[in-house]
N, CA, C and O of each residue as an XYZ file, in Angstrom:
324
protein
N      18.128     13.992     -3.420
C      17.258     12.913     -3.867
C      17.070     11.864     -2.773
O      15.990     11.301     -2.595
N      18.066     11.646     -2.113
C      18.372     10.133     -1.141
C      17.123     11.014      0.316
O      16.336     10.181      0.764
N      17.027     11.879      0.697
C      15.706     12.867      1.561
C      14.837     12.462      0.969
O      14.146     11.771      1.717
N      14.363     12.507     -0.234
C      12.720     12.659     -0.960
C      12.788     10.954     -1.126
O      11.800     10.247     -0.929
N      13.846     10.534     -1.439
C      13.416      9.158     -1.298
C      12.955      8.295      0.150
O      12.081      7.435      0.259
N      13.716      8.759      1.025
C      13.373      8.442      2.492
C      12.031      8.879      2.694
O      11.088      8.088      2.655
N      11.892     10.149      2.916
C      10.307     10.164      3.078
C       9.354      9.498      2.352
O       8.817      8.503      2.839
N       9.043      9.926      1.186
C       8.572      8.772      0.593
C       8.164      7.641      0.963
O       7.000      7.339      1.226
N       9.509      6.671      1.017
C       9.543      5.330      1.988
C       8.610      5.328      3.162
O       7.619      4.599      3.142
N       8.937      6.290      4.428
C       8.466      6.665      5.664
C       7.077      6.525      5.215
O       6.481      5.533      5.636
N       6.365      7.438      4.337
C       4.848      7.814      4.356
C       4.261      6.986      3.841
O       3.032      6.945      3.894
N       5.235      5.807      2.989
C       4.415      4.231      2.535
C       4.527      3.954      3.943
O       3.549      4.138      4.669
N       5.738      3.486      4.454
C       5.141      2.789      5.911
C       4.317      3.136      6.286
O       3.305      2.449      6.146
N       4.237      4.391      6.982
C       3.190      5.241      7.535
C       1.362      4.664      7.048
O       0.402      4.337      7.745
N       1.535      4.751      5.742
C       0.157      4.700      5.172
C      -0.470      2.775      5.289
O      -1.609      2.317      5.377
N       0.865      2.114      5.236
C       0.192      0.329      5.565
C      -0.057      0.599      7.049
O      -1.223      0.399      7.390
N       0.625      0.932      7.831
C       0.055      1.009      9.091
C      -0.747      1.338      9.660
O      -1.326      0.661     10.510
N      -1.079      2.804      9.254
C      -2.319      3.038      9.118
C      -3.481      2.321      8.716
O      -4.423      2.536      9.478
N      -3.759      1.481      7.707
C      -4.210      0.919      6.754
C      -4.603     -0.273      7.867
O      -5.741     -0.526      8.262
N      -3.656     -0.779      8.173
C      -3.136     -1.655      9.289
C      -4.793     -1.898     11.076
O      -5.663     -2.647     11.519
N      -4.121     -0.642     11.275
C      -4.939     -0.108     12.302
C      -6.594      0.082     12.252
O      -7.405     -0.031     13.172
N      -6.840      0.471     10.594
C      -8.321      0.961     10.749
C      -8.565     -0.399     10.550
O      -9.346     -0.781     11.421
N      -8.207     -1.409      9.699
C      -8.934     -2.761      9.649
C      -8.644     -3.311     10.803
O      -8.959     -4.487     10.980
N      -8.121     -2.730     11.612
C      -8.669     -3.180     13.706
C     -10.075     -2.847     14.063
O     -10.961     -3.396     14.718
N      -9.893     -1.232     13.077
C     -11.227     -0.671     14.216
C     -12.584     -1.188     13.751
O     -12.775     -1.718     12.657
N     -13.565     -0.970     14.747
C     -14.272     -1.520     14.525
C     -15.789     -1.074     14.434
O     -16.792     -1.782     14.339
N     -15.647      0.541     14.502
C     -16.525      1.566     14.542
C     -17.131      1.947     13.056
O     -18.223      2.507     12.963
N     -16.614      1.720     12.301
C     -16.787      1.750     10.594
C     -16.079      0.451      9.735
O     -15.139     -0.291     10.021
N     -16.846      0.519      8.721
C     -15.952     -0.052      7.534
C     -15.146      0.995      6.746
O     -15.632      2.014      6.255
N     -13.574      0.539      6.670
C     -12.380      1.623      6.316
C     -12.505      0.319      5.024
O     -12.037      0.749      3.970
N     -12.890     -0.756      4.936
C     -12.190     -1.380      3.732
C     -11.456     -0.392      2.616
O     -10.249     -0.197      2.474
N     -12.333      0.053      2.028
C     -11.936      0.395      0.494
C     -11.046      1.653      0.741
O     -10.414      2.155     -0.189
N     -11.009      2.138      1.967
C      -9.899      3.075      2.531
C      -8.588      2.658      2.596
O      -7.618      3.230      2.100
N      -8.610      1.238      3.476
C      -7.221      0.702      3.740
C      -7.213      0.072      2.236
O      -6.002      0.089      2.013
N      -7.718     -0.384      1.260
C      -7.418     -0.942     -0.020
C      -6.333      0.248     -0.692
O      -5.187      0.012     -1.075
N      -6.982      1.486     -0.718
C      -6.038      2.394     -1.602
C      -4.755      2.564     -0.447
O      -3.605      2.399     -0.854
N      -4.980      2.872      0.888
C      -3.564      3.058      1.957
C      -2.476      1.802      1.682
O      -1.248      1.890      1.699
N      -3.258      0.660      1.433
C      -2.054     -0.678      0.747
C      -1.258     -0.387     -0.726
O      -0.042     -0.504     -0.875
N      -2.238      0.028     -1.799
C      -1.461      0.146     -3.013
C      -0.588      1.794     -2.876
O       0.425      2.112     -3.499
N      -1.115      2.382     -2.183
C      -0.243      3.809     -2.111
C       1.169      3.653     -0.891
O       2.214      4.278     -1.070
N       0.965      2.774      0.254
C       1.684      2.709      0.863
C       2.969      1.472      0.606
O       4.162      1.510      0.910
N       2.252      0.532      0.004
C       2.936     -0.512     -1.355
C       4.408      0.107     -2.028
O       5.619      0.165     -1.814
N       3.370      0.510     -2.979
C       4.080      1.668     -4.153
C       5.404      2.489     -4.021
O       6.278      2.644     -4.874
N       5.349      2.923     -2.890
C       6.128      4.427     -2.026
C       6.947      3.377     -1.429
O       8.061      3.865     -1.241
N       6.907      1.955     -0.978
C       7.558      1.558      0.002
C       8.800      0.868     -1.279
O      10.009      1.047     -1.130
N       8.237      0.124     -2.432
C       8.834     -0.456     -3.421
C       9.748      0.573     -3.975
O      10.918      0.257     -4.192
N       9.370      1.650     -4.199
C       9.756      2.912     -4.667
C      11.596      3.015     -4.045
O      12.668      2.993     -4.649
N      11.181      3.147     -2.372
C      12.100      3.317     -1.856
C      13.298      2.348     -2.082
O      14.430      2.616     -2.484
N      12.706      1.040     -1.687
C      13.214     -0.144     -1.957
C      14.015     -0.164     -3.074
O      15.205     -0.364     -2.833
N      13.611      0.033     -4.592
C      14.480     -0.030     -5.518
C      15.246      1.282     -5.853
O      15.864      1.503     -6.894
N      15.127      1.939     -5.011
C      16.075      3.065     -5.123
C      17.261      2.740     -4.519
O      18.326      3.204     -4.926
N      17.180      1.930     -3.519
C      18.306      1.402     -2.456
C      18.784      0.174     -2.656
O      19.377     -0.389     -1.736
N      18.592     -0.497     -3.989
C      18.694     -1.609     -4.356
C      18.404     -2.947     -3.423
O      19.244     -3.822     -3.218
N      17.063     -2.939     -2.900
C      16.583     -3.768     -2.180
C      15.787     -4.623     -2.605
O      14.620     -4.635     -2.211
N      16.212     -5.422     -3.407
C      14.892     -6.272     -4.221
C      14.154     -7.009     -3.245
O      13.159     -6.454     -2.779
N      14.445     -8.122     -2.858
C      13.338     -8.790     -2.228
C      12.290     -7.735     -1.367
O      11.079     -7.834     -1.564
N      12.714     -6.932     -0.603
C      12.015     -5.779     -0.125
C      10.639     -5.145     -1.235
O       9.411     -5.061     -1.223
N      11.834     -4.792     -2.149
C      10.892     -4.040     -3.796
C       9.829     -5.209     -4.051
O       8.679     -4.789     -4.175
N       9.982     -6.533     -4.149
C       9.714     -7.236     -4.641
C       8.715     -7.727     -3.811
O       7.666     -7.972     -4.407
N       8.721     -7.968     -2.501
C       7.306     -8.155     -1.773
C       6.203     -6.875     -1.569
O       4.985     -7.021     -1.469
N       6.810     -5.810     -1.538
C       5.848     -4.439     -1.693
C       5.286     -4.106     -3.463
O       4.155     -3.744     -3.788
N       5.894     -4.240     -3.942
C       5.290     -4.521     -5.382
C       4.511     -5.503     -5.575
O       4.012     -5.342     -6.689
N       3.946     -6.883     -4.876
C       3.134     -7.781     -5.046
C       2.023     -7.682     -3.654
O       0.995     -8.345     -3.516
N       2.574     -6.663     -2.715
C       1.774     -5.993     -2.111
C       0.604     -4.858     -2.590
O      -0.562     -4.770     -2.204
N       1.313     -4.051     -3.534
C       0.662     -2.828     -4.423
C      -0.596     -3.760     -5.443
O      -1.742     -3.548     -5.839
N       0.384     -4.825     -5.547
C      -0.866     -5.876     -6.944
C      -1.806     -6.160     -6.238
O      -2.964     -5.971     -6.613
N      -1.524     -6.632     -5.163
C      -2.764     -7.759     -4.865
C      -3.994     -6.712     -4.676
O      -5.105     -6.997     -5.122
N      -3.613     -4.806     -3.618
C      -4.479     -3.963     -3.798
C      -5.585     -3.386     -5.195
O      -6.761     -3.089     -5.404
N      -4.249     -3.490     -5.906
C      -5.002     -3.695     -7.045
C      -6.490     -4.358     -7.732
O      -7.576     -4.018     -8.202
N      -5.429     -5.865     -7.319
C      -6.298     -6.845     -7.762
C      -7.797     -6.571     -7.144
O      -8.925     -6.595     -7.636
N      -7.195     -6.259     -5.634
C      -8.974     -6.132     -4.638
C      -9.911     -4.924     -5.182
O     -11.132     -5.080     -5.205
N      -9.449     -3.998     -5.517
C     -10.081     -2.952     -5.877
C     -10.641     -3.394     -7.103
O     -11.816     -3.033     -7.039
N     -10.420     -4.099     -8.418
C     -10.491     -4.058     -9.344
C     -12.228     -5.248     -9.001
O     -13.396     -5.329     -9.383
N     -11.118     -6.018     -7.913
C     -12.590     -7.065     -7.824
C     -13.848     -6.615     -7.056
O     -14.968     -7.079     -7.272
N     -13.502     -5.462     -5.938
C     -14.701     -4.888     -5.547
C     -15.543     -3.673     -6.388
O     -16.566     -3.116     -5.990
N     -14.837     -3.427     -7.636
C     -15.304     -2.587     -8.459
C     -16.171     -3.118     -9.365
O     -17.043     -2.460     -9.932
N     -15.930     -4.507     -9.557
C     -16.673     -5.609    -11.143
C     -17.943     -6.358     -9.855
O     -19.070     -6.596    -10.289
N     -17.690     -6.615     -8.613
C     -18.644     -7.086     -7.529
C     -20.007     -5.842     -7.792
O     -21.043     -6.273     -8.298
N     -19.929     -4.459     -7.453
C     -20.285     -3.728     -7.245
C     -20.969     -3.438     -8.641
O     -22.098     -3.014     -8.393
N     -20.803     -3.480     -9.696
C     -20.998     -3.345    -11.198
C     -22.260     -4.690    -11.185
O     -23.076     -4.448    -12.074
N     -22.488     -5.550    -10.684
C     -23.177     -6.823    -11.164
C     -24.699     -6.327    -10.593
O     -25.681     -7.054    -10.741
């Protein structure tokens, strides 16, 4: 279990960084790309976090995962008008 939880972890990092990088580039808009790479890379990172009893960790990546949320939810009701 303590393997599948590590990776896990790894491929949230992996995925904010990513996430990270394309809102550098400057050849496209990745927005709504890096929006889901934040709540998926969020998620996986909190995941890890409270597996390892890391709250404040859990606890800023879980309000990391929200706020993706929140953006998606608001570019979805933007897009609806």
């Amino acid at each position: 279990m303590t393997i599948t939880m590590d990776l896990l972890g790894w491929s949230g990092s992996f995925f904010i960084i990513l996430s990270y990088s394309l809102t550098l580039s400057k050849q496209r808009d990745f927005t709504k790309t890096c929006k889901y790479l934040n709540l998926f890379g969020g998620a996986l990172v909190a995941l890890n976090c409270y597996y390892y009893s890391a709250m404040p960790s859990f606890i800023t990546n879980a309000m990391w995962s929200g706020i993706a949320i929140l953006s998606l939810f608001k570019t979805q009701n933007v897009n609806r008008s």
